[in-house]
N, C-alpha and C positions, 0 to 999 in steps of 0.2 A: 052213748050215755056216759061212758067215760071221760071223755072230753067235756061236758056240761059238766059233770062233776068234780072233775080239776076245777071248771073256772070257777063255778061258785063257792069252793073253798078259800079259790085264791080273792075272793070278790069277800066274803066274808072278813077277812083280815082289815076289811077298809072302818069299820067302827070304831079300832082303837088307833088308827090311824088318825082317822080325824079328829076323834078326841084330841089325842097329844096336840097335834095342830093347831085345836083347837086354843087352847090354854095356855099357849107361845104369846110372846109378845106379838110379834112379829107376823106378814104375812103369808099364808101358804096357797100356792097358785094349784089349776087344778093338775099340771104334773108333776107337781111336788104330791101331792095324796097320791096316784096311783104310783108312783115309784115305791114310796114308802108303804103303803099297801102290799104290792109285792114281796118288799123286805119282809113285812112281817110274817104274811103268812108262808111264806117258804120255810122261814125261820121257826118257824111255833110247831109245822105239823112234824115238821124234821127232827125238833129237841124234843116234843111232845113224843117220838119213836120210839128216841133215845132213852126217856126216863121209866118208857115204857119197857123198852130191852133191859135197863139196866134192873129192873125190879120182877123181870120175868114174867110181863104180860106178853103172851103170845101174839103178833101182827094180827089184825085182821082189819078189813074196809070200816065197817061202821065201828070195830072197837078202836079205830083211830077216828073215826070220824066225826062222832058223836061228840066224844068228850072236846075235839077242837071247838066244834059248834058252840057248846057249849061255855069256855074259855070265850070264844069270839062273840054270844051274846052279851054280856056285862059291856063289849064296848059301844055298841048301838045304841044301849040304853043308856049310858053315858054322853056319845054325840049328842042323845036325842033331845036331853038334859041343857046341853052346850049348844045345839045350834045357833042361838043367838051368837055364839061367841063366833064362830063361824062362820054365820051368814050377813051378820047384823053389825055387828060392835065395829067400833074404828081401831085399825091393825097399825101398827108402823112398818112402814117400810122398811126391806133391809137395803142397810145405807152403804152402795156400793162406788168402791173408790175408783178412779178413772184408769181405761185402760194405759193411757198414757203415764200415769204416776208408778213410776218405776222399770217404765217401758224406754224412755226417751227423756233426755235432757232440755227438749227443746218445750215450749208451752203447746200446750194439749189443744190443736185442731179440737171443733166443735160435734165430737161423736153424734152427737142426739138429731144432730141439725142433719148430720149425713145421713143418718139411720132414716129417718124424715124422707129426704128424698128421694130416697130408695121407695120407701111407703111398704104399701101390701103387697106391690109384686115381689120384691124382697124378699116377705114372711114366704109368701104363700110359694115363693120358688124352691126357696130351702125346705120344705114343712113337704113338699113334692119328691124331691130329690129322694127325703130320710123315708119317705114314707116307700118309694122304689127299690131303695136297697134294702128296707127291712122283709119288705116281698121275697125280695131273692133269697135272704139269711134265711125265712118262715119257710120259705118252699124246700129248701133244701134238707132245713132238719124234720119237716113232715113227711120229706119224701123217702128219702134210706135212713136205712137202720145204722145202727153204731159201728165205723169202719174206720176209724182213727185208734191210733197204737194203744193210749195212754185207758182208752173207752172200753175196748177189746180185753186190754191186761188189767185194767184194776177197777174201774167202776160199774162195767156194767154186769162183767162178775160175781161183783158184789153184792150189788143190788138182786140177782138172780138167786144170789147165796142166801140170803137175809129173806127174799122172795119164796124159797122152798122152804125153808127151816121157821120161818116166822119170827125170827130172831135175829138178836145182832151178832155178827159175827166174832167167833171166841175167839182168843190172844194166845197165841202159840209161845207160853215165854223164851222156849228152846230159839226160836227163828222168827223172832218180833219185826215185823216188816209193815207191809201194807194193812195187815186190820187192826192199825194203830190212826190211818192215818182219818183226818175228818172226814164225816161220814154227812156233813149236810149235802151234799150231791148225791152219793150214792140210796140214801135213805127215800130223798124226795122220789127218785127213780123206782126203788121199792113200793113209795104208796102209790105209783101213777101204774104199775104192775098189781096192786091191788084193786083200785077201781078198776081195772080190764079185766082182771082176771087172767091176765095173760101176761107173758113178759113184752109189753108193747113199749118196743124201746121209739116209735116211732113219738109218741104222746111225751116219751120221758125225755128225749130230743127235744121236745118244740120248749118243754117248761125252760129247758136249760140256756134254747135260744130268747127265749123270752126275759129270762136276767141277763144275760150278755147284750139284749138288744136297749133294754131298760139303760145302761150305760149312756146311752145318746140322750134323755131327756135329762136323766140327772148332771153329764156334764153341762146343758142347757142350763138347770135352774143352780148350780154350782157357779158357773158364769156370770150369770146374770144377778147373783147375791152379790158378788166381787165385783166386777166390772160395769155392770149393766147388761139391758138386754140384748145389744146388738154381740156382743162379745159372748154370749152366753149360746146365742143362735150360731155363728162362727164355730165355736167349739166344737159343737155338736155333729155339725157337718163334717169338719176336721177330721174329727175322730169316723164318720162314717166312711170318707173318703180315702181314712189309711189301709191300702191294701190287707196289711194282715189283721186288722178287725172285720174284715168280712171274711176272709179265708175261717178263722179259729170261729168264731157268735155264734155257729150252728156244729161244731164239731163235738157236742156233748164232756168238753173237759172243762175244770175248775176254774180257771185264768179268770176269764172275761166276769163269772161271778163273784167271783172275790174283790176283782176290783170295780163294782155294782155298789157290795156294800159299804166296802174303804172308799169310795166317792164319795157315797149319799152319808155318810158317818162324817166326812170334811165339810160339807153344806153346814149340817147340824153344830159342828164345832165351832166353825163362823157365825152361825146365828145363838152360840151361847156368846160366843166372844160382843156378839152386838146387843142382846136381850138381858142377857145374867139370867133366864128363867130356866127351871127345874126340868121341865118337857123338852127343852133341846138339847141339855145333859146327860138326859137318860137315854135318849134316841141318839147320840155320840155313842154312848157306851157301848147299847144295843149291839148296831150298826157294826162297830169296831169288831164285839163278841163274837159277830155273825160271819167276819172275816175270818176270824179268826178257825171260824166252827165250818169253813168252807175247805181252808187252806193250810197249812203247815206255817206258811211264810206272813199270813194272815198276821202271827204274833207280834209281828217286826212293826205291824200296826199300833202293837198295844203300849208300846216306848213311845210313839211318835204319838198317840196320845196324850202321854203321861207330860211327855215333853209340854206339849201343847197346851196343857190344862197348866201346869206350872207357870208357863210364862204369861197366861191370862192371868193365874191366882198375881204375879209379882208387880204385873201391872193393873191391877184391881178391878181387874174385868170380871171374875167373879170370884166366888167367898169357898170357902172350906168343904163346904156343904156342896154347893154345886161341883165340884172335883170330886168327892167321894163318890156321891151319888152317881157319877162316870163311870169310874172307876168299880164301885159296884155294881152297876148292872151289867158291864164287860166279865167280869170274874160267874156270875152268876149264868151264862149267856156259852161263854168258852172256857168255863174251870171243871165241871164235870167230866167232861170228854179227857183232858189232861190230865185229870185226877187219875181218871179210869187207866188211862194207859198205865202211870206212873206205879200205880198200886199193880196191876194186875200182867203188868209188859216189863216193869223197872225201867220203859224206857219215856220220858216227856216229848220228844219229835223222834220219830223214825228214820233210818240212815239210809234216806232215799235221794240226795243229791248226791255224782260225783262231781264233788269238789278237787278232785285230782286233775278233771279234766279241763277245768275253767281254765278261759284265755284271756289271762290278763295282758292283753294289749293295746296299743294307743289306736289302734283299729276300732275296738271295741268300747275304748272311750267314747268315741266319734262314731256309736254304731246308725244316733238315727240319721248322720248322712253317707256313711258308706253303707248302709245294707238297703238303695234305695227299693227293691222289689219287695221292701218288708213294710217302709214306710211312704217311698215317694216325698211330694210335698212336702207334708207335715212333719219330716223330720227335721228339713231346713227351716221350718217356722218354729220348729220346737226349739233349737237351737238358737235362733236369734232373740226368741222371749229368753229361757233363762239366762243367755250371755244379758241379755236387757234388765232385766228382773233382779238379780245377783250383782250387778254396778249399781242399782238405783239403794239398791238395801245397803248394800255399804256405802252410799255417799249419807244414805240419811239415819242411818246408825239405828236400822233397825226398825224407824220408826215407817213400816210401810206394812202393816199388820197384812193385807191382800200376799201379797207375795210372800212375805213368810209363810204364812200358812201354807202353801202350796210348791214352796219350795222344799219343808218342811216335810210335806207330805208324802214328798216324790224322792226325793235328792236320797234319804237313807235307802230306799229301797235300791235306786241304781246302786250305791255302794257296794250293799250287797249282793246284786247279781255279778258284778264286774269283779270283785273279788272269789265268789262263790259260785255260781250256777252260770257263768257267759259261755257255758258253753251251747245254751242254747235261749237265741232271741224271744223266745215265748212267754218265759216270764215276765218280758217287758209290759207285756199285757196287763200287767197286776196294777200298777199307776198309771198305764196310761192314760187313762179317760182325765185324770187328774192333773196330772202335766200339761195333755194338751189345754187345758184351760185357758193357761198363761197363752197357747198359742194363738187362740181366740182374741184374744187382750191384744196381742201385737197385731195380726191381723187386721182388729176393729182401728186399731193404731193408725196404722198402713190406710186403710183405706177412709178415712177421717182428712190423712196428710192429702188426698188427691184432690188436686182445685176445684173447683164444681164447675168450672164450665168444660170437666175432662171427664167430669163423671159420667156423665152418660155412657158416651165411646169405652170407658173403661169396666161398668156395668155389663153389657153387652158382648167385652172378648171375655171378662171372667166365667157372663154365665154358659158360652161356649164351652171354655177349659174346666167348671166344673161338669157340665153335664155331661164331656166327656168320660170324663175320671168316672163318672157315677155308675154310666153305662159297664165301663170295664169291671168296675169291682162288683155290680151282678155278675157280671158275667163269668168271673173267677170266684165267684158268692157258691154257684152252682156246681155240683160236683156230677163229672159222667152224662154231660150233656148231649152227645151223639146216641148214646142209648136210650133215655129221654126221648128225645127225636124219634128214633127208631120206633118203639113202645113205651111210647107213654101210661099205658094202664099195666104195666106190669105190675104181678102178682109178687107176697114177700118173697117166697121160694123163686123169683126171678132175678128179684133186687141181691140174692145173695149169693146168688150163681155167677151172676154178674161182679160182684164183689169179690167174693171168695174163693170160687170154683164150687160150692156146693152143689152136691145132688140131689 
């Protein structure tokens, strides 16, 4: 019963969803709604906790539950209002610039023509693959319980803490640490320990693999707003195929959601930069907020926002209005929780990175191709887009909006970990889905450049060496596979014995 009740909460967020959508210039496909569905309602029941803690409504099932309902009716009857806009009216396209423009000096191979050739076996081999390794990510965080360090010492915790007490965890100003830090994970955790009734971290795993697994379709339609769709489909793969996004997608930590929402928040800021309208503004801001309202590092977002909206305001992509309204619905979204600390902690982020320990070296400059069991592949495709990406923006002085923005999006964040946090690869997770975009681009690049009468033969070893790859990273997807094998219906008090040594 629990499980139907998650979904159809998370299923309710879809009204204001497609509202927004609806009232865009622009197109929105159907996994642009369920991504952004997702965002929301993750987002809404988690703040909706938050304002509830902060004013001393004690937790309960239907006294959160209700009032989301609630909140999430007004947007149904809004869609219901708007279908026509929706289903009917003519949308524009978002006008996405070629993976080649910025990629490559040389004139742009006929993308569409190759994408063609390939046809459905193409789609439907990739849409195969992602749908394989998401099985693996989905089995793994249904199957065990929370046995990752970060899950064990600070979220799940907390979520148990929040879970007995009904409340949000109080600020120790003497020793201000971890119940400072963003509570949208831990919170969700808590209400998914309310509809059970129990602290079932099994249901509070699947939601958290289900925003980390959400990643793959948004870098899809992130892609395919930029580039087109073959680039957009590339990406997605990409990213599915880099070993440490299936190792972390099911390990119940923040990473992989955070960079969920800083993805689908880049989509959105592309389609204000092409629309100028109000609904992709707010849903940038949103989005950013919601990073922000996941993660610490989240905020480094809200510069690279700020950025971003600036140089649209300078080149008259949009008006005053449309920046505030960013800007505001970000501050309304992730200024509460900050406020909270700052008033009640004295502290705005908690001093939860050593930064003593970062290694700042040319190693780590160059990490996605020396750490290959982290990236494989994708590191060296990552690498040769922004080497590609970074010459083409400086030959053309800027004017190659695609790539800015995603260079934009990505490049502060590595700064920061390379200077601050490289002491460990996992934060890389925070942009990645974003970065690899560009790899998708080169990729689509690459494979556009092979003559057609090579395509076949070269069709054919790819999809050998991807379906290898695909194979392995279930297979490192799944955690304690010989026990598995051994008993497979093992009971929890097995999963944790197994784990922990419990008795």
């Amino acid at each position: 019963m629990a499980w139907l009740l998650v979904a159809v909460v998370i299923v309710a967020g879809g009204g204001w969803a497609a509202w927004l959508l609806a009232q865009s210039r622009l197109k929105g496909g159907g996994w642009l709604l369920a991504t952004l569905t997702l965002a929301l309602s993750v987002g809404a029941i988690s703040l909706l906790m938050l304002w509830e803690g902060l004013i001393g409504i004690p937790f309960s099932l239907w006294g959160v539950t209700l009032p989301y309902l609630a909140l999430a009716l007004p947007g149904w009857w809004l869609w219901w209002r708007a279908r026509g806009a929706w289903g009917l009216n003519p949308k524009l396209e978002v006008v996405s610039g070629s993976p080649l423009k910025g990629l490559a000096p040389t004139p742009p191979p006929n993308i569409e023509m190759a994408a063609r050739e390939t046809g459905w076996i193409f789609r439907w081999f990739i849409v195969a693959l992602l749908v394989i390794i998401s099985a693996g990510v989905l089995f793994n965080a249904a199957y065990w319980p929370f046995y990752r360090d970060d899950t064990l010492g600070i979220y799940a915790p907390q979520a148990a803490a929040m879970y007995g007490t009904r409340a949000l965890i109080p600020i120790d100003r003497i020793d201000v640490l971890y119940e400072t830090y963003p509570m949208l994970m831990p919170l969700t955790y808590t209400y998914t320990y309310l509809a059970s009734g129990w602290a079932n971290e099994y249901l509070a795993k699947l939601v958290s693999a289900l925003l980390a697994l959400a990643c793959l379709p948004t870098a899809y339609e992130l892609g395919k707003a930029l580039y087109g769709r073959m680039s957009g489909a590339l990406a997605a793969l990409l990213l599915a195929l880099t070993p440490t996004f299936g190792r972390w997608a099911s390990s119940g930590y923040v990473d992989l959601p955070m960079a969920f929402f800083y993805t689908l928040a880049a989509l959105f800021a592309w389609r204000l930069w092409q629309a100028r309208h109000w609904s992709d503004a707010l849903l940038a801001g949103i989005l950013v907020g919601l990073a922000a309202w996941t993660k610490n590092a989240g905020l480094i977002g809200i510069a690279v926002l700020t950025l971003w909206l600036l140089w649209a305001l300078i080149n008259r992509r949009i008006s005053w209005r449309e920046m505030v309204l960013a800007l505001a619905a970000c501050a309304v979204v992730a200024g509460p929780w900050y406020a909270r600390n700052l008033l009640l902690g004295g502290v705005l982020i908690p001093d939860t990175a050593w930064v003593d320990q970062a290694q700042r070296s040319s190693q780590n400059l160059m990490v996605f191709i020396t750490r290959d069991e982290l990236f494989g592949l994708a590191g060296w495709v990552i690498l040769a887009a922004v080497i590609g990406a970074l010459v083409r923006l400086v030959r053309l002085r800027g004017d190659a909006p695609e790539h800015a923005l995603l260079l934009l999006w990505t490049l502060p964040f590595f700064a920061a970990w390379w200077l601050y946090v490289s002491y460990d690869p996992r934060f890389l997770l925070l942009f990645l889905p974003a970065l690899i975009v560009l790899g998708g681009a080169w990729l689509a690049y690459m494979w556009g450049s092979v003559p057609s009468r090579w395509r076949t033969v070269a069709a054919v070893l790819a999809a050998a060496v991807v379906l290898a790859m695909a194979l392995l990273v279930v297979w490192n997807s799944v955690e304690f596979k010989d026990a598995i094998l051994r008993n497979p219906l093992m009971d929890d008090a097995a999963k944790r014995t197994l784990i922990f040594g419990e008795e």
